[in-house]
C-alpha positions as CSV (number, residue, x, y, z in Angstrom):
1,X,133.6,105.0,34.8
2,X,137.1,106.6,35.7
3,X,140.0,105.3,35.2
4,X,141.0,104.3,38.2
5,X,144.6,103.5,37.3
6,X,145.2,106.8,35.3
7,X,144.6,110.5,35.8
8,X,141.5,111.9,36.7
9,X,139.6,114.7,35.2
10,X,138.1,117.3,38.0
11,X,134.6,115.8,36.2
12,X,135.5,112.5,37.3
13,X,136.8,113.0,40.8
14,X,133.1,114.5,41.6
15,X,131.3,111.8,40.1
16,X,133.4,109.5,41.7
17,X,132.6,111.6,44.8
18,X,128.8,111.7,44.0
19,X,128.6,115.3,43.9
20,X,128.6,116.4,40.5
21,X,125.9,118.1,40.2
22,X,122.5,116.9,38.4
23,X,121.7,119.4,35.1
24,X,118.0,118.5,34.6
25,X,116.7,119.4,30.9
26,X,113.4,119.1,29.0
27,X,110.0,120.6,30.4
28,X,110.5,120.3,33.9
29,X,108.0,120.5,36.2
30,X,108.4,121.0,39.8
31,X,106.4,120.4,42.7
32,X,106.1,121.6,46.4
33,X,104.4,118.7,47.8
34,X,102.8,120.5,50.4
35,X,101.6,118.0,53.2
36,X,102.9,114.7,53.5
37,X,101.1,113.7,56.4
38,X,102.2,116.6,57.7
39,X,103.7,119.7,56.3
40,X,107.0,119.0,54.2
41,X,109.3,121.0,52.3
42,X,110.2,118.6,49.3
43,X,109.7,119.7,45.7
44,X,109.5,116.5,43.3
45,X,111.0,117.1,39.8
46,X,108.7,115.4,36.3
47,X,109.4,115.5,32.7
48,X,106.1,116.9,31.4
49,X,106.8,115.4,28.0
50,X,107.5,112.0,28.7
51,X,105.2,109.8,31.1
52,X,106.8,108.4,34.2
53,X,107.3,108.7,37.9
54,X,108.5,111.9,39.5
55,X,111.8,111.8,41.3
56,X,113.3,113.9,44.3
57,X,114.3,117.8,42.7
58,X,114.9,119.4,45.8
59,X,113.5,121.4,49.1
60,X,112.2,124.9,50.4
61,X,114.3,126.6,52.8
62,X,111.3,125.4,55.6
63,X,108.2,123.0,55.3
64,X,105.1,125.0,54.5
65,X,101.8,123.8,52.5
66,X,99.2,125.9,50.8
67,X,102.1,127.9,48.6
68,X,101.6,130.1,45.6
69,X,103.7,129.0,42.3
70,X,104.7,130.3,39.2
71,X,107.8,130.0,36.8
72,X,109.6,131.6,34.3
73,X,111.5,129.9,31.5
74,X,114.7,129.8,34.0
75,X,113.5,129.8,37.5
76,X,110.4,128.4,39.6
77,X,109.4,130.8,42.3
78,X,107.6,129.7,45.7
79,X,105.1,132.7,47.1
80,X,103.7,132.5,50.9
81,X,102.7,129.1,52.5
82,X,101.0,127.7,55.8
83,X,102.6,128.4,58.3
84,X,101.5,131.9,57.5
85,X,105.0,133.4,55.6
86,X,105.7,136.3,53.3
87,X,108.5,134.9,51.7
88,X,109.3,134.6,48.0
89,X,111.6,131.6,47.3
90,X,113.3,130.8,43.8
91,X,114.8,127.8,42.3
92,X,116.8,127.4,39.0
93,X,115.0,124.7,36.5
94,X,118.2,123.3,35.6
95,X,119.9,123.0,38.9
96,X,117.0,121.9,41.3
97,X,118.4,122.0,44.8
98,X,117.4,124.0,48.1
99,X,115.4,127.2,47.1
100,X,117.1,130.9,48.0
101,X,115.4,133.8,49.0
102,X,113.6,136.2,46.4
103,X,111.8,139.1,48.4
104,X,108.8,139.0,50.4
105,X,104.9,139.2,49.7
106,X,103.5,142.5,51.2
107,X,101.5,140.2,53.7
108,X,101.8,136.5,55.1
109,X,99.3,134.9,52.8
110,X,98.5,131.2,52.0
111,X,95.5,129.4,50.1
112,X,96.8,131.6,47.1
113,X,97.7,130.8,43.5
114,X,100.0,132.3,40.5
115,X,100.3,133.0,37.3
116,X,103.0,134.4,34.9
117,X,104.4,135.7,31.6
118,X,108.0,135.7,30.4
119,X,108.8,138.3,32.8
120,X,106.1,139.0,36.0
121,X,105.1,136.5,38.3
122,X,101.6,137.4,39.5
123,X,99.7,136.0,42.6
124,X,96.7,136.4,43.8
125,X,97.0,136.1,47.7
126,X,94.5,134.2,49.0
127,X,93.9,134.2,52.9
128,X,95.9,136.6,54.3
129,X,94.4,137.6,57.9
130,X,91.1,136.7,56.1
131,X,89.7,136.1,52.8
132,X,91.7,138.3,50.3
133,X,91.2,140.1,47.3
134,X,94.9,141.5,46.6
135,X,97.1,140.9,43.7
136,X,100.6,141.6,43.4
137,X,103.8,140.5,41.3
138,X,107.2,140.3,40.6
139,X,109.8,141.1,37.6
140,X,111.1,137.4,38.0
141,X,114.5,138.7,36.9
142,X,115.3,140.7,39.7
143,X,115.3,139.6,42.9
144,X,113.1,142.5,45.3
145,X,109.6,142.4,47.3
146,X,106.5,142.1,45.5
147,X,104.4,145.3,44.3
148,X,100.4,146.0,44.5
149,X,99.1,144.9,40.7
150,X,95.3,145.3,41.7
151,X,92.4,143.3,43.4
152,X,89.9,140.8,42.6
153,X,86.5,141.0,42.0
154,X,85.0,138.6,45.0
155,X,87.8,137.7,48.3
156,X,88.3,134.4,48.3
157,X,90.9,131.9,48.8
158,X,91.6,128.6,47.2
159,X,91.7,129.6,43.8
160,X,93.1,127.8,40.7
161,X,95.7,130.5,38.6
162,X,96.8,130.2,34.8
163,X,97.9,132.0,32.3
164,X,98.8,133.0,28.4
165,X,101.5,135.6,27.7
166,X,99.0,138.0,28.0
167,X,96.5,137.0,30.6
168,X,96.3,135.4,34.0
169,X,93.5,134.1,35.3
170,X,92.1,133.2,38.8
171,X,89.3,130.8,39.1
172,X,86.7,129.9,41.8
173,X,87.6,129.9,44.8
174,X,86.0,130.0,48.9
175,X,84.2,133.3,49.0
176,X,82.4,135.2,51.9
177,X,79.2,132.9,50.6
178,X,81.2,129.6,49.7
179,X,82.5,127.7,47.0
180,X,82.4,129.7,43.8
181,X,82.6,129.7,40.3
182,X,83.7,133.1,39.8
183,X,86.9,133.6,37.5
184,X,88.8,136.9,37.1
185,X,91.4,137.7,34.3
186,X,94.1,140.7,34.1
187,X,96.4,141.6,32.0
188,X,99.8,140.4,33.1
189,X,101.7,143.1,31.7
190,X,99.8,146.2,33.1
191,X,98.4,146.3,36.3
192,X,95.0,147.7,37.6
193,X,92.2,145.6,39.1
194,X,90.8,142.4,38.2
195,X,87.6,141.7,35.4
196,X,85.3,139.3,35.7
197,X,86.1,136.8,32.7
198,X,83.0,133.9,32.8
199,X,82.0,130.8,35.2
200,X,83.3,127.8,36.2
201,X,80.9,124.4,35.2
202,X,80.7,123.9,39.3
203,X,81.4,126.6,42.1
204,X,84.6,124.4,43.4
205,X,87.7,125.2,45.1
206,X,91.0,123.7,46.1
207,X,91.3,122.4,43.0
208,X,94.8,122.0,41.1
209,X,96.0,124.9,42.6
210,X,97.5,126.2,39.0
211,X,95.6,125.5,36.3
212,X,97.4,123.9,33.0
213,X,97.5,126.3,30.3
214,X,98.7,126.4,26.9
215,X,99.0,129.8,25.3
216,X,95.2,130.1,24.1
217,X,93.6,127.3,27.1
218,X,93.2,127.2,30.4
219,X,92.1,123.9,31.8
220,X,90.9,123.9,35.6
221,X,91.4,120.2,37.4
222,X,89.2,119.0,40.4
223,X,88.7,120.5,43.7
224,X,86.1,120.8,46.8
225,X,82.3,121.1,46.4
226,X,80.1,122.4,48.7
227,X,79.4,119.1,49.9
228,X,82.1,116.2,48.9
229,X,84.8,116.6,45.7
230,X,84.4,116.0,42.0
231,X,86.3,114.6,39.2
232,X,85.2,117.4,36.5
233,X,87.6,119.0,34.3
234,X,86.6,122.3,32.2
235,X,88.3,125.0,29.7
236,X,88.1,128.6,28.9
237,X,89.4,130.0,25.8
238,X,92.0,132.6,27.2
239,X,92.0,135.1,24.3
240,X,88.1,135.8,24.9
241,X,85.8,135.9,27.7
242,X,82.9,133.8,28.4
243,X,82.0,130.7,30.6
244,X,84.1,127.3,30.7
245,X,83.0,124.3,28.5
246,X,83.3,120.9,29.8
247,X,86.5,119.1,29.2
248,X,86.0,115.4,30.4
249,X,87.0,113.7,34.0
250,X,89.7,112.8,36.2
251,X,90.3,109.2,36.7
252,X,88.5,109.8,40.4
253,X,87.3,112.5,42.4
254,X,89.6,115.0,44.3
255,X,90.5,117.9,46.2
256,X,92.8,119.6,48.6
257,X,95.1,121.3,47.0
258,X,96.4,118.5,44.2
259,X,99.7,120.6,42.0
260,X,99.2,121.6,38.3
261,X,102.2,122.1,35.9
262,X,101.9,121.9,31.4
263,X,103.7,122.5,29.1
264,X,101.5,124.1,26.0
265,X,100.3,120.6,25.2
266,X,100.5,118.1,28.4
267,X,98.7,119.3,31.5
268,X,99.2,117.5,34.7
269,X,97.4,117.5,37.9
270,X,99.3,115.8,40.3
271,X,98.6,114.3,44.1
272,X,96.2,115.8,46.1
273,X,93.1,114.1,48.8
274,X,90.7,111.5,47.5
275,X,87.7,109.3,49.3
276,X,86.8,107.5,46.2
277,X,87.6,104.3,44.0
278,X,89.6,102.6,46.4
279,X,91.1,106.0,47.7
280,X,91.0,106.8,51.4
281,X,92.7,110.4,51.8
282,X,96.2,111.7,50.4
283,X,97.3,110.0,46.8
284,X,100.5,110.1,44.6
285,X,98.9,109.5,41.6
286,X,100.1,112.2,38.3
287,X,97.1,112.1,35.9
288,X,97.6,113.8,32.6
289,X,95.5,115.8,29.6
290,X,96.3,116.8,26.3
291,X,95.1,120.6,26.3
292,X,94.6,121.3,22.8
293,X,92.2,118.4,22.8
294,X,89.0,117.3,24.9
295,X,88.5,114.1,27.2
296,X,89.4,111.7,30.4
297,X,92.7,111.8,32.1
298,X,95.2,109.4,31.7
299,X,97.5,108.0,34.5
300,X,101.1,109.5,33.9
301,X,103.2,108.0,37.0
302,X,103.8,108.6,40.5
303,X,104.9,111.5,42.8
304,X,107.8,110.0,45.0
305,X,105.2,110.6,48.1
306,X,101.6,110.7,48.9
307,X,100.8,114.7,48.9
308,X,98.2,117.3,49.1
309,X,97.9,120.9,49.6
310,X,100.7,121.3,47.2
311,X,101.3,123.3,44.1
312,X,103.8,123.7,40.5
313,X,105.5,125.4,38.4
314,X,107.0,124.6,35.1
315,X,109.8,126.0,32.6
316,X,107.4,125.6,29.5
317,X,103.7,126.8,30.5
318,X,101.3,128.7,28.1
319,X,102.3,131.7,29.9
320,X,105.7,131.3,27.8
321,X,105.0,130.2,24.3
């Protein structure tokens, strides 16, 4: 506390003001909530290694759902969102706060999903003014619009993104025929068009809108079937190609657009719209996985709201190990 009967340091007169500035630290995750009831431009923060509650981190310039995320070790970037925008909005990990402007997508684009390395942000579009196959990135370093990468094999919006260093991947997805279990890979540091990598265990989308990843797994959460949700969780092995292997269950079924964020060994899956187990539509409820390993979710804590159609971004993904 300060001294109130001595000289204060300029460190003192701010937090006797209450604006010295938060520093957050560890493996932060953070997450646009998305809809709250309604669309809402609050990002929670989470400490991916310790279990807990999330707290308030900060806000997007404007409330928007359906966003693309991906993050660097530094800075979480915010790509697109309903209503339909273009824009590219960054954060700094450590800071939290109101996002600034980055650059712009070529194309307003929601229902999209994103992936990165050390140094590109890549996202794959979604729905733009229909069903999308484009990809394009960013050097997350320097601030400018994003660039053509490539396209997908199948249009589709809804997908679930992930990545290692090397790869991102884009999984299922609502194609011209439906649901799908389609799931694409490229390599993050080239560009050129999509391959087609293996199958999901269910055609599904709106899952966990980014995938948790470690540097060699990519574990897909949840999401819509073509008739109802489902609970399942699966795997692919990013280094090879080849179709995903079951990984266990959430603790209940759900869809809409719930957030992923990991670190290389805790994957979360956070929020999103469940009718099951006592559930009647939006939840808060974090579950968590252990990556390397195979099995059930655990409850982790709490978002600070009930929240769907919402996506992550971490400081300590697979896409940076």
């Amino acid at each position: 506390m300060p001294n109130y009967q001595g000289v204060w340091s300029l460190s003192e007169q701010f937090q006797n003001a209450g604006i010295w500035p938060v520093i957050y630290g560890g493996d932060i995750g953070a997450l646009q909530l998305g809809s709250s009831g309604g669309a809402v431009s609050s990002i929670d923060y989470i400490n991916i290694a310790s279990s807990g509650n999330a707290t308030s981190y900060g806000n997007l310039s404007a409330a928007l759902t359906q966003v693309a995320s991906f993050g660097s070790a530094t800075q979480g970037f915010f790509a697109g969102g309903n209503p339909s925008t273009s824009n590219i909005q960054f954060l700094t990990f450590r800071s939290g706060g109101t996002t600034s402007a980055f650059g712009d997508l070529s194309v307003g684009a929601r229902i999209g999903t994103g992936a990165s390395s050390s140094t590109r942000g890549v996202v794959a579009l979604g729905f733009d003014s229909a069903r999308s196959t484009t990809i394009e990135y960013v050097t997350m370093a320097s601030a400018g619009n994003a660039q053509d990468f490539g396209d997908l094999t199948v249009a589709r919006y809804g997908l679930m993104g992930g990545s290692s260093t090397t790869r991102a991947m884009f999984a299922g997805g609502n194609s011209s025929g439906g649901k799908t279990n389609v799931t694409d890979y490229v390599t993050i540091a080239s560009t050129g068009n999509a391959l087609d990598f293996g199958d999901l265990t269910v055609a599904v989308d709106l899952g966990a809108t980014n995938g948790v990843c470690s540097s060699t797994r990519f574990v897909r959460m949840g999401g819509r079937l073509s008739s109802g949700q489902t609970n399942t969780i699966d795997y692919f092995t990013i280094a090879s190609t080849g179709n995903a292997t079951d990984f266990g269950d959430l603790l209940f079924t759900l869809g809409e657009g719930p957030s992923g964020v990991s670190n290389s060994v805790t994957g979360l899956c956070n929020g999103g719209q469940s009718f099951t187990d006592g559930n009647s539509g939006q939840v808060n409820t974090i579950q968590s996985v252990t990556i390397a390993s195979t099995g059930n979710a655990s409850d982790f804590g709490d978002l600070t709201v009930i929240a769907s159609s919402s996506s992550g971004c971490s400081n300590a993904h697979g896409g940076l190990s």
